[in-house]
C-alpha positions in Angstrom: 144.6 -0.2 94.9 144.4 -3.8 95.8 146.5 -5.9 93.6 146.6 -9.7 93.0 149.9 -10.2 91.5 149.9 -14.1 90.2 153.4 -15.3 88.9 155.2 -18.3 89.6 158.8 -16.6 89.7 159.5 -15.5 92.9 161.5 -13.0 92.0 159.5 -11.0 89.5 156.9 -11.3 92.5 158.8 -10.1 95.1 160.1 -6.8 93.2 156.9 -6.3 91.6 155.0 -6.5 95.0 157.9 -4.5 97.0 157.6 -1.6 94.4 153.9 -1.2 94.4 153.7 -2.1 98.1 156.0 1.5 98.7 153.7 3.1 96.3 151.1 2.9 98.9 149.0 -0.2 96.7 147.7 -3.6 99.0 149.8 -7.0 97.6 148.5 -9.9 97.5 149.8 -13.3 96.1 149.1 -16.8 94.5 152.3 -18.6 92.7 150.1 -20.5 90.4 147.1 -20.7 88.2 145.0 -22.1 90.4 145.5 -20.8 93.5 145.3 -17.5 91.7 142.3 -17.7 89.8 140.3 -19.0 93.7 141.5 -16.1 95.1 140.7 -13.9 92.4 137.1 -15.3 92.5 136.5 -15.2 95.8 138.1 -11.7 96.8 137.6 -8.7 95.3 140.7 -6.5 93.7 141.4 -3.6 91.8 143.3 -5.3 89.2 145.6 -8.2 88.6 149.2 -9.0 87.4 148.9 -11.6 85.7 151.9 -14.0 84.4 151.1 -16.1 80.8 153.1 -19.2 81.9 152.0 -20.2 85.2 151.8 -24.2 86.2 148.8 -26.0 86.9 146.8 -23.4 84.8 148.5 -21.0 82.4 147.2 -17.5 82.8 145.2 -17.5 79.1 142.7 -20.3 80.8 142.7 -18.5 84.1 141.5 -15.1 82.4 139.0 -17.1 80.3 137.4 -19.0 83.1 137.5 -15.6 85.4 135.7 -13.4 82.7 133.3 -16.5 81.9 132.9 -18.8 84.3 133.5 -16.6 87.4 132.0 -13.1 85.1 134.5 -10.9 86.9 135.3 -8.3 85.3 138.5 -7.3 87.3 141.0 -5.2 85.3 143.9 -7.6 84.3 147.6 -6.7 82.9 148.8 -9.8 81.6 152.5 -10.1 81.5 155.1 -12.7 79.2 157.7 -12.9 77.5 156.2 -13.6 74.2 156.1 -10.6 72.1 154.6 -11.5 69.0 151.2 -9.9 67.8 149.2 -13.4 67.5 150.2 -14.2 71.5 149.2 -10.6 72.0 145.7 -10.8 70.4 145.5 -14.7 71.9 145.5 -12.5 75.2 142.7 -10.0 74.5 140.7 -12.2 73.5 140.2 -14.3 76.7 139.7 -11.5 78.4 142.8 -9.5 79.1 142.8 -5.6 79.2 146.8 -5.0 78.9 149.5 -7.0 77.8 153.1 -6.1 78.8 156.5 -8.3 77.5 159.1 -9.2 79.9 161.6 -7.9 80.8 159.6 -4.1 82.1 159.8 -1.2 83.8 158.2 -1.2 87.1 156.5 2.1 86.7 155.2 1.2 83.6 153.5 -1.5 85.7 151.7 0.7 87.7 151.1 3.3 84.9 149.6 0.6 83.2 147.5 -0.5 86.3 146.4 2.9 86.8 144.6 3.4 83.1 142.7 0.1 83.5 141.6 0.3 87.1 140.1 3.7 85.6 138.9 2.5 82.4 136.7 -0.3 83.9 135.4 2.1 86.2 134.4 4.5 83.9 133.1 1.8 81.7 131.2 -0.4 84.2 127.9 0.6 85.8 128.8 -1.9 88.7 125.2 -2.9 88.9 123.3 -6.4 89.0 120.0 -6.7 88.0 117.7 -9.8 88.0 113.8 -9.3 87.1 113.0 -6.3 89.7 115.7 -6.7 91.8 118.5 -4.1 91.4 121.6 -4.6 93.2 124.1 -1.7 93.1 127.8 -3.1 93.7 129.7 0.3 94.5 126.8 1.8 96.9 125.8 -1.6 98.1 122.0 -0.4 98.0 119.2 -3.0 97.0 116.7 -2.4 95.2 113.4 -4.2 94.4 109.7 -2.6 93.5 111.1 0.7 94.0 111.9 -0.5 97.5 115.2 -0.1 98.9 115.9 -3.8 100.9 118.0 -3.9 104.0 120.9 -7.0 103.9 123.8 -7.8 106.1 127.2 -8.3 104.8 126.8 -12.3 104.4 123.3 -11.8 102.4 125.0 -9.3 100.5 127.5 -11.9 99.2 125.4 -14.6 98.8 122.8 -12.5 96.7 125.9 -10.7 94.7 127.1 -14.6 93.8 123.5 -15.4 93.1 122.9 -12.3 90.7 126.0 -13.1 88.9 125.4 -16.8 88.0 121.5 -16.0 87.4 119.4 -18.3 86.5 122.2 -21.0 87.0 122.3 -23.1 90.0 124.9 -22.0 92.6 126.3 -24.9 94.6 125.9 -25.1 98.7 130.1 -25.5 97.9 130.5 -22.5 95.8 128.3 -20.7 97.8 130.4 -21.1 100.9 133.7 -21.4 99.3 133.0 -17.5 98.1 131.2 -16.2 101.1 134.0 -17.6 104.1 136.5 -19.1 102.0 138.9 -21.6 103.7 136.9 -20.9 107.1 133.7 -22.7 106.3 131.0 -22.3 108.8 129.1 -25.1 110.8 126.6 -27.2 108.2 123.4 -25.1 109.1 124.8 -21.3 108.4 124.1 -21.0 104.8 120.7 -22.0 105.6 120.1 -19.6 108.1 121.5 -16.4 105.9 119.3 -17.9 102.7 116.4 -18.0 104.7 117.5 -14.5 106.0 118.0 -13.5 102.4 113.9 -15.1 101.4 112.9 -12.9 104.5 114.1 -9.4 102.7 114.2 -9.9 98.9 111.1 -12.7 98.5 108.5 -12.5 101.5 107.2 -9.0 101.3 107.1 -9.6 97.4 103.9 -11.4 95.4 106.9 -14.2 93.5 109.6 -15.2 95.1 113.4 -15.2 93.5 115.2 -17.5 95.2 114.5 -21.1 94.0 115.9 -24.1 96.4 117.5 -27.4 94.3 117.6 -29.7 97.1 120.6 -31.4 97.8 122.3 -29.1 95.0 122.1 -25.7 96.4 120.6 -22.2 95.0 119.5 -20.5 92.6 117.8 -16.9 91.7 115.4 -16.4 88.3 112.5 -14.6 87.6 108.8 -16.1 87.2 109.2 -16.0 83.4 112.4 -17.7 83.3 110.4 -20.8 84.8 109.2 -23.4 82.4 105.7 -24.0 83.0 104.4 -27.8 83.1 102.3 -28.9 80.2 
């Protein structure tokens, strides 16, 4: 698994990421809530260990803004020292899928990993769908009219970000920020691959998807999401 530990003691972090490193799982790490909520956006992991008291956003907002803002549904085990039921329940409902009080047992940590990782995949279809277009997150195979579509990796993520925010606007920033991160691209690429992207999904089509808010950025809804003009 790929794991996204987030906790702002180095310590837990450290043992935590050295045992489940030697277990064979990928580590990566953010020391606070915002750092860890980008790179949980904009990456994709398996699951993520996630500490209730973090500075600069405690982990309740960060689970609440990944599940609504970000709608990533990656698997998180939310970890804290409060044990009472009302800070449990606080937890599951922004979004959490375990809850485990401090101090633990390593293993448990991964046991706990383990039945979440494989309850969300059991219980996710992994698959986007806007109007006729079908997108299919574990095979990667697009789908519209029956017609199976043909993308690169870079229209893949752009129309993955676009499916997933349908029909809200997506900003040229957002856009970038998830598709190269910290190494943004020169200011004409995300034009280019959009265009690319109109090319596959929109041109051979009779309505196109993709709508254009200029200077705003992108945004993908069907004809009859479209208010008409009186």
């Amino acid at each position: 698994m790929r794991i996204l530990i987030i906790e702002d003691n180095p310590d837990i972090a450290a043992n935590l990421g050295d045992f489940l490193e030697d277990r064979g799982h990928t580590i990566d790490y953010a020391g606070d809530g915002v750092s860890g909520l980008r790179l949980a956006v904009e990456h994709e992991f398996d699951a993520l260990v996630l500490d209730l008291s973090l500075p600069g956003m405690d982990g309740l907002e960060l689970c609440e803004r990944l599940r609504t803002e970000a709608q990533k549904e990656t698997p998180v085990l939310m970890l804290t020292a409060r044990d009472q039921l009302s800070d449990k329940l606080e937890g599951f409902k922004r979004g959490a899928d375990d809850y485990l009080v401090k101090p633990f047992e390593l293993q448990e940590v991964e046991a706990r990993l383990q039945v979440i990782t494989r309850r969300g995949r059991n219980q996710s279809t992994r698959k986007l769908q806007v109007g006729d277009l079908e997108y299919d997150l574990d095979t990667l195979m697009v789908i519209r009219e029956g017609r199976e579509l043909e993308l690169n990796p870079i229209g893949l993520k752009i129309l993955r970000r676009l499916m997933e925010a349908s029909p809200r606007v997506v900003t040229r920033q957002e856009l970038e920020s998830y598709v190269w991160g910290d190494e943004l691209p020169d200011s004409d690429s995300l034009r280019v691959h959009i265009h690319s992207l109109r090319t596959v999904i929109d041109k051979p089509f009779s309505h196109p998807l993709i709508q254009t808010r200029h200077g705003i950025g992108y945004r993908l809804v069907t004809a009859d999401a479209i208010p008409t003009k009186a």
